[in-house]
BAFI-3210 file (N, C-alpha, C; in Angstrom, 3 decimals, decimal comma, padded with zeros to 6 digits):
// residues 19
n [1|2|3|4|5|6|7|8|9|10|11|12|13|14|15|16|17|18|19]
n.u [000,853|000,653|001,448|002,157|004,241|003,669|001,330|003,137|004,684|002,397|001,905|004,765|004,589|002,002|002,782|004,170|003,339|002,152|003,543]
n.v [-001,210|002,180|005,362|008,557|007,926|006,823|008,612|010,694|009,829|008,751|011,686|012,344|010,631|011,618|014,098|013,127|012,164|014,552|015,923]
n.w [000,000|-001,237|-000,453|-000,180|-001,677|-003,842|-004,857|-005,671|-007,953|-009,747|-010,383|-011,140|-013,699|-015,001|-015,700|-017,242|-019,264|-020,255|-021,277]
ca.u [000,000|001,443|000,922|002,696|005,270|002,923|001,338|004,765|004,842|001,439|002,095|005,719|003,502|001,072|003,333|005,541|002,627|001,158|004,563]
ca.v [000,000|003,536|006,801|009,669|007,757|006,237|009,619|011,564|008,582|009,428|012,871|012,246|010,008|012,606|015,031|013,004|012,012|015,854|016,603]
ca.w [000,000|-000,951|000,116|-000,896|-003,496|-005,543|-005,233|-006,240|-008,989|-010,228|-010,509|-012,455|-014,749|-015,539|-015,759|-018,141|-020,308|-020,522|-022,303]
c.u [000,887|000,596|001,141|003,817|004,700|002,070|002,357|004,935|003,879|001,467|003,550|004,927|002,759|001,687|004,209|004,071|001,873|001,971|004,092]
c.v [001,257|004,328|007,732|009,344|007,487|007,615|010,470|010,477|009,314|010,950|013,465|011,842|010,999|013,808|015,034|012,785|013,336|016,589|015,959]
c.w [000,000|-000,748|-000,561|-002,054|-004,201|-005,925|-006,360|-007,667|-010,238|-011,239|-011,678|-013,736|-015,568|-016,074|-017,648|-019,534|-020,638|-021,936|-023,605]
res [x|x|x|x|x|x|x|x|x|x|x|x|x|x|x|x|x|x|x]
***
């Protein structure tokens, strides 16, 4: 179970797929 890395993960992810 994550918390805030799979958050922080998430958030790379999205970030990387926006580019």
């Amino acid at each position: 179970m994550e918390t805030s890395v799979a958050r922080k993960h998430i958030h790379d992810l999205k970030r990387m797929n926006v580019i």
